[in-house]
C-alpha positions as CSV (number, residue, x, y, z in Angstrom):
1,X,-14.6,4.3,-0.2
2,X,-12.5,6.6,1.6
3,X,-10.9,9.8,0.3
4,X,-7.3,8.4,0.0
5,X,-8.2,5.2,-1.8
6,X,-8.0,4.3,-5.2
7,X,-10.8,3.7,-7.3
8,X,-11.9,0.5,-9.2
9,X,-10.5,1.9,-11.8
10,X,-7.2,3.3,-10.3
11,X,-6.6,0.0,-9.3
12,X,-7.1,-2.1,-12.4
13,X,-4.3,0.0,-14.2
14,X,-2.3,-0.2,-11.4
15,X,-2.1,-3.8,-10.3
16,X,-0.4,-5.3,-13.6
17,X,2.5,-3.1,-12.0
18,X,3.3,-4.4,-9.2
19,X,6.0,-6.9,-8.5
20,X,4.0,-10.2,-8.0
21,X,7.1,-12.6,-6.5
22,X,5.8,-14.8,-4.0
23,X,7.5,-15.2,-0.7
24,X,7.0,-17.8,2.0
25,X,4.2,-16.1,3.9
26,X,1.1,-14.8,1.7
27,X,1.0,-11.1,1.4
28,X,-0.9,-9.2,2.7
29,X,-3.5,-7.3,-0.4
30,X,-1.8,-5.3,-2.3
31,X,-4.7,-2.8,-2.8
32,X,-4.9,-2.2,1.0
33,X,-1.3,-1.8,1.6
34,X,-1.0,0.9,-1.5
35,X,-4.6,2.7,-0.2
36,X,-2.9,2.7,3.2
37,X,1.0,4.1,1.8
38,X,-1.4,6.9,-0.2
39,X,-3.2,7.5,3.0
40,X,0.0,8.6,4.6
41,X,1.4,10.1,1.9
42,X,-1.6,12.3,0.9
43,X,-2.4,13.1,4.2
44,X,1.1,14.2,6.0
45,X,0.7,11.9,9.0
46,X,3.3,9.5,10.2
47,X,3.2,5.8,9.5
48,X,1.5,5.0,13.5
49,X,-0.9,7.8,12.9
50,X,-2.2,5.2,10.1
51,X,-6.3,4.0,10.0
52,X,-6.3,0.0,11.3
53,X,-8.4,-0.6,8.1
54,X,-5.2,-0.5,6.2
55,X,-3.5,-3.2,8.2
56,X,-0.6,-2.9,10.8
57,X,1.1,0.2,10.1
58,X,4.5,-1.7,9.7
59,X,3.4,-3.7,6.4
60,X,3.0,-0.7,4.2
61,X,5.7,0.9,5.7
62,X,8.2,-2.1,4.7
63,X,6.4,-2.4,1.9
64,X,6.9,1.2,0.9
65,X,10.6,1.2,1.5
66,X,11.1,-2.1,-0.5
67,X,9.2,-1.0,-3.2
68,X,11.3,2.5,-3.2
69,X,14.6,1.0,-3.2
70,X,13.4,-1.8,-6.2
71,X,12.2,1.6,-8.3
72,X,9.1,1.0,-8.6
């Protein structure tokens, strides 16, 4: 586990959340996308700067935004 991400436990009270509307292509996991939005977040660096083990850079980014604008 890396210093950004969220624990086991985090995670569980997290997850029930989330939006869970399925699109046409299969998301990509939800835990890694929010670990990898947190990384940024917490850490101050901008979305390129992001670790590969989070997935492309892009994902959370969109992700991010669409979450923002949805509230949630």
């Amino acid at each position: 586990m890396n210093r950004y991400d969220l624990t086991d436990f985090e995670w569980r009270v997290i997850e029930p959340l989330l939006p869970n509307k399925p699109r046409g292509v299969p998301r990509v996991d939800d835990q890694k996308v929010l670990n990898g939005i947190f990384w940024v977040l917490r850490s101050g660096a901008p979305w390129r700067d992001m670790p590969e083990r989070y997935g492309p850079y892009t994902t959370c980014y969109n992700r991010f935004r669409r979450w923002m604008r949805a509230g949630i």
